[in-house]
C-alpha positions in Angstrom: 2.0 -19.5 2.3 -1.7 -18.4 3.3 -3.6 -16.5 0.1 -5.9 -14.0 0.4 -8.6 -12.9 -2.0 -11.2 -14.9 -4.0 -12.1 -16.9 -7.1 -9.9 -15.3 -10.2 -8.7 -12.7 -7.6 -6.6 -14.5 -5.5 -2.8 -13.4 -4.0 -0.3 -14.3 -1.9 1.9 -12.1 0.0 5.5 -11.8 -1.2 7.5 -11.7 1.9 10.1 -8.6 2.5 9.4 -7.2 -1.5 11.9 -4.5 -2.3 15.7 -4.0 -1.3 16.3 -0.4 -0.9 20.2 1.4 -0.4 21.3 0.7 3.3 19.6 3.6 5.9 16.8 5.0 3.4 13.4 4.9 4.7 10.4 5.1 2.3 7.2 7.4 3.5 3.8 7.2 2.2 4.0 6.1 -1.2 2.2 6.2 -4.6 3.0 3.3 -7.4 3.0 2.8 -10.6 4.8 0.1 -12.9 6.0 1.2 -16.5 6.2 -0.6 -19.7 8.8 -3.3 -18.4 7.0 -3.5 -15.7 9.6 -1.4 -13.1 8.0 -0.1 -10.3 7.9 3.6 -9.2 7.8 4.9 -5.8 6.3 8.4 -5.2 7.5 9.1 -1.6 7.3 11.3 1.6 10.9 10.6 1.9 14.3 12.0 1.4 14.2 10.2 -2.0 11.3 11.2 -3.2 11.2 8.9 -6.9 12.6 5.6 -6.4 12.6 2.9 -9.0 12.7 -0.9 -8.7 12.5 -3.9 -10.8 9.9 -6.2 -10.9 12.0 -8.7 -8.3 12.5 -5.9 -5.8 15.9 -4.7 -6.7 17.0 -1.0 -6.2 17.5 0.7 -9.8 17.7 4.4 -9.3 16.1 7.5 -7.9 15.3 11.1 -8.4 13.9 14.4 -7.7 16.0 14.9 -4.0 15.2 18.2 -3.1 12.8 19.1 -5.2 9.4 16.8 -4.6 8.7 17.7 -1.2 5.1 16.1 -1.0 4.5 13.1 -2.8 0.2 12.3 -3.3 -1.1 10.3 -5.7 0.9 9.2 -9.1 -0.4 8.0 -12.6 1.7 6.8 -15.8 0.8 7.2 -19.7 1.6 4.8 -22.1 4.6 6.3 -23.1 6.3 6.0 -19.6 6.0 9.4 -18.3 4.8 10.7 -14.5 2.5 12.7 -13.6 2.6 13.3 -10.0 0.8 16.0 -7.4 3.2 17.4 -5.2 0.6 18.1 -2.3 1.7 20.5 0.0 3.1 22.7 -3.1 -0.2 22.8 -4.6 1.1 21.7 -8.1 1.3 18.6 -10.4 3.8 17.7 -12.4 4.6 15.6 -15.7 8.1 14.1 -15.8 9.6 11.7 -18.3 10.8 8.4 -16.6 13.9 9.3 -16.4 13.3 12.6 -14.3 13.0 15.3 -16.7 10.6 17.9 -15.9 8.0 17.9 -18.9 4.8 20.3 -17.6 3.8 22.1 -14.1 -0.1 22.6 -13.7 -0.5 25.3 -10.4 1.4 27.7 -9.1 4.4 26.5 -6.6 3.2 27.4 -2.9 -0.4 29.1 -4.3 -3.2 27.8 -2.6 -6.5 28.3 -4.1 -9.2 29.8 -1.8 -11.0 27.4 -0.5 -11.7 28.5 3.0 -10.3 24.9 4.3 -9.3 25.0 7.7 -6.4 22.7 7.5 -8.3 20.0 9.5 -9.1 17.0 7.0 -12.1 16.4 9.7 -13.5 19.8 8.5 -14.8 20.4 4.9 -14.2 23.1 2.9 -16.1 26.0 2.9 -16.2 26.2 -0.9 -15.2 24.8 -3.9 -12.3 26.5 -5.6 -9.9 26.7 -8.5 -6.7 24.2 -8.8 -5.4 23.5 -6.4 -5.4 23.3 -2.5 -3.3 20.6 -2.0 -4.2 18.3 -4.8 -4.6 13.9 -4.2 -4.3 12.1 -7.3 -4.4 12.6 -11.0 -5.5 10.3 -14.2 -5.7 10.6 -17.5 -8.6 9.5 -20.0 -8.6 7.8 -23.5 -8.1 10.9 -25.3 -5.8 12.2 -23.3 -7.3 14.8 -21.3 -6.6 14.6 -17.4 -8.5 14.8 -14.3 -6.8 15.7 -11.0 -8.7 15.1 -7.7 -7.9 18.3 -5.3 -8.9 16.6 -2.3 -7.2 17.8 1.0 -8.1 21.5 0.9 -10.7 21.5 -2.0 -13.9 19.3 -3.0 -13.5 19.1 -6.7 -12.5 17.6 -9.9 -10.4 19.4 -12.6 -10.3 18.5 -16.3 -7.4 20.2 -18.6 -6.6 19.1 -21.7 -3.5 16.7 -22.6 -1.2 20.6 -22.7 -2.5 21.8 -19.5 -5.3 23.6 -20.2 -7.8 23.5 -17.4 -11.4 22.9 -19.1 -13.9 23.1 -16.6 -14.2 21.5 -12.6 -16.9 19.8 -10.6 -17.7 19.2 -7.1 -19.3 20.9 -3.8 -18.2 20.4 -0.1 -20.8 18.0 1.3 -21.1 14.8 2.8 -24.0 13.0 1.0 -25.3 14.6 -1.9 -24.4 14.0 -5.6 -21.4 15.5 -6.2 -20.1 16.7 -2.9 -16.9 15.2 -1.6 -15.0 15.2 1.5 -11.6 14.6 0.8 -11.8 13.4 -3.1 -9.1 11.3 -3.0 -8.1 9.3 -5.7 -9.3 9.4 -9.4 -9.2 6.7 -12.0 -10.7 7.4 -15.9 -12.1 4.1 -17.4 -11.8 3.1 -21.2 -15.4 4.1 -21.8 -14.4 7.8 -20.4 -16.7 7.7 -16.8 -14.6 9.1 -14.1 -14.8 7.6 -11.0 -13.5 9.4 -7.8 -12.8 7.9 -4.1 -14.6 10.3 -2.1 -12.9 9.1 1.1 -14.1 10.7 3.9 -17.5 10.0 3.3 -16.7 6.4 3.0 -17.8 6.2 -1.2 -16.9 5.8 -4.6 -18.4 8.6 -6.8 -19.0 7.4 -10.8 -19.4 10.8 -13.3 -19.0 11.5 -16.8 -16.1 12.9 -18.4 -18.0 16.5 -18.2 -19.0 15.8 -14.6 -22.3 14.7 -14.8 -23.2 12.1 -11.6 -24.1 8.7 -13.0 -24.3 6.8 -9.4 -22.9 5.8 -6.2 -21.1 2.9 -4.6 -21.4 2.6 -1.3 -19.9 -0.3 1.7 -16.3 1.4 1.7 -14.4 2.2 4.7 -12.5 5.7 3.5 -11.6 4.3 -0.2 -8.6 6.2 -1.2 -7.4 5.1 -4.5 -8.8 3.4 -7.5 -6.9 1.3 -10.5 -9.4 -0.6 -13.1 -7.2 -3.8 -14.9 -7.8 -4.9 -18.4 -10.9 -7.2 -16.8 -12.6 -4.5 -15.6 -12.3 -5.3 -12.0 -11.9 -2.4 -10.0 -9.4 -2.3 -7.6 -9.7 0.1 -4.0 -7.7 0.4 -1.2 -9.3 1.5 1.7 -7.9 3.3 5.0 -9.8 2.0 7.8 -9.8 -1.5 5.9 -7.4 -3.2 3.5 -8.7 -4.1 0.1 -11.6 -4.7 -1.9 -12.1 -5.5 -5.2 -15.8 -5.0 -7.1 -17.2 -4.9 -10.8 -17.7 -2.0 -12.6 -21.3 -1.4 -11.2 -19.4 -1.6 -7.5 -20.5 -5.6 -7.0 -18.0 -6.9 -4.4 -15.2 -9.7 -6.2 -12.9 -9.9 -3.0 -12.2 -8.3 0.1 -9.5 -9.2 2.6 -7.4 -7.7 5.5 -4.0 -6.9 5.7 -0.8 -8.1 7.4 -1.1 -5.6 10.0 -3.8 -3.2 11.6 -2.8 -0.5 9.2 -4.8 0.3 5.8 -4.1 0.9 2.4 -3.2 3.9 1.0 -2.7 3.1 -2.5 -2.5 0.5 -5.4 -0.9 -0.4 -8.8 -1.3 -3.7 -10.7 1.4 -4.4 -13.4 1.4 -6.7 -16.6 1.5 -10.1 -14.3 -1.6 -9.3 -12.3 0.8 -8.6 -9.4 -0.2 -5.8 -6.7 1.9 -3.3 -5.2 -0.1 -1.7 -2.4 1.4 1.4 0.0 0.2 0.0 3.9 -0.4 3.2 6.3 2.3 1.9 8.4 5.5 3.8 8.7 8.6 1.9 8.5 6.4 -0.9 6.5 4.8 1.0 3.4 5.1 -1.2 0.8 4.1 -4.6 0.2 3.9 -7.0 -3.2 0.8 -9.4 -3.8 1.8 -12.2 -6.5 -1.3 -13.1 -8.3 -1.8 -17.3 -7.8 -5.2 -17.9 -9.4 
């Protein structure tokens, strides 16, 4: 089987990964993997949290009916969910097994952004949470930072109860601190907050009050970040596939996918392994088994 990758970050494609019920179709997908290592699937589908084991076999699901937008996903340590429903305007914490814990937002409240509803436009202002929020993570102490990327251009920082401290961010496409289309949001152990500011084809470094610290550049609309326990930084990337850089944005690996489609998303579990949402209906998720 042909790898991909380089050096200490090199994978091989896991052929058909994940057995789901007979007729169900998973949309565009967010992942995470727990503390066993099962895999969650945060979907645009009619089963909108799916779980798997590690070998691709169907465990359970939740929230039909209720999660009509999935974006983004993150997981604390002690297995619970925190997921942006997009379209909704909220996030939400659940426990792992599907028990609504905490609701940041307002169901159907848009904050007033003056966003057309065109992701090609920007926003005519930054705004309050949320207008259809992209990704959330949480920081060493706890506190979380939600991206509100589709129709807003900032970060938000509440504390661990849902307290919303302070936000950051302009609509722009080059200065410090303007996003288009903040995407995805990871916190790193040493608290800076970096933010995939995908529409203007960057990754945005802060600290955790906002403050700008730098730029990476080189990206092809970066829409998710996930840092391992190495300190490589992991980004999928929309009009590419995957790249993986240092923490000062150095390029490790970069490869293409199986198809034409890009990458949407990314998780890394205990192994090494990837789990990687592909922007290709019908074929969304796919497994890269670490081989180096």
């Amino acid at each position: 089987m042909a790898t991909v990758g380089a050096g200490k970050y090199t994978y091989e494609l896991v052929e058909d990964w994940g057995q789901f019920p007979q007729g169900w179709i998973l949309g565009q997908t967010a992942i995470v993997t727990d503390s066993q290592d099962r895999v969650y699937l945060f979907n645009r589908g009619d089963h909108p949290l799916i779980v798997m084991d590690r070998e691709g076999r169907f465990l359970t699901s939740w929230g039909e009916g209720q999660l009509p937008d999935a974006h983004g996903m993150y997981i604390d340590a002690a297995d619970n969910l925190y997921m942006p429903v997009k379209n909704s305007h909220v996030v939400l914490k659940y426990s792992s097994q599907g028990e609504l814990l905490m609701t940041l937002g307002t169901w159907g409240q848009p904050s007033d952004s003056g966003w057309s509803g065109n992701t090609e436009d920007i926003v005519q202002r930054g705004a309050g949470p949320f207008h259809r929020p992209s990704d959330i993570a949480l920081s060493p102490d706890g506190s979380l930072y939600v991206s509100d990327g589709y129709g807003n251009s900032r970060v938000h920082k509440f504390t661990a109860g849902g307290d919303l401290l302070f936000s950051w961010g302009h609509p722009g496409k080059t200065a410090p601190g303007e996003f288009h289309v903040p995407h995805g949001v990871w916190v790193h152990t040493d608290g800076r907050v970096i933010v995939a500011d995908r529409e203007n084809d960057r990754i945005q470094v802060f600290t955790p009050d906002g403050d700008f610290l730098t730029q990476w550049t080189g990206f092809s609309r970066p829409c998710d970040i996930y840092i391992d326990q190495d300190e490589a930084v992991f980004i999928p990337e929309l009009d590419a596939f995957m790249s993986i850089t240092d923490l000062d944005g150095n390029l490790l690996a970069r490869w293409a996918g199986p198809t034409d489609a890009g990458a949407h998303a990314i998780w890394v579990d205990s192994h090494g392994d990837l789990y990687i949402n592909q922007n290709l209906e019908g074929q969304r998720l796919l497994k890269y088994r670490k081989t180096s």
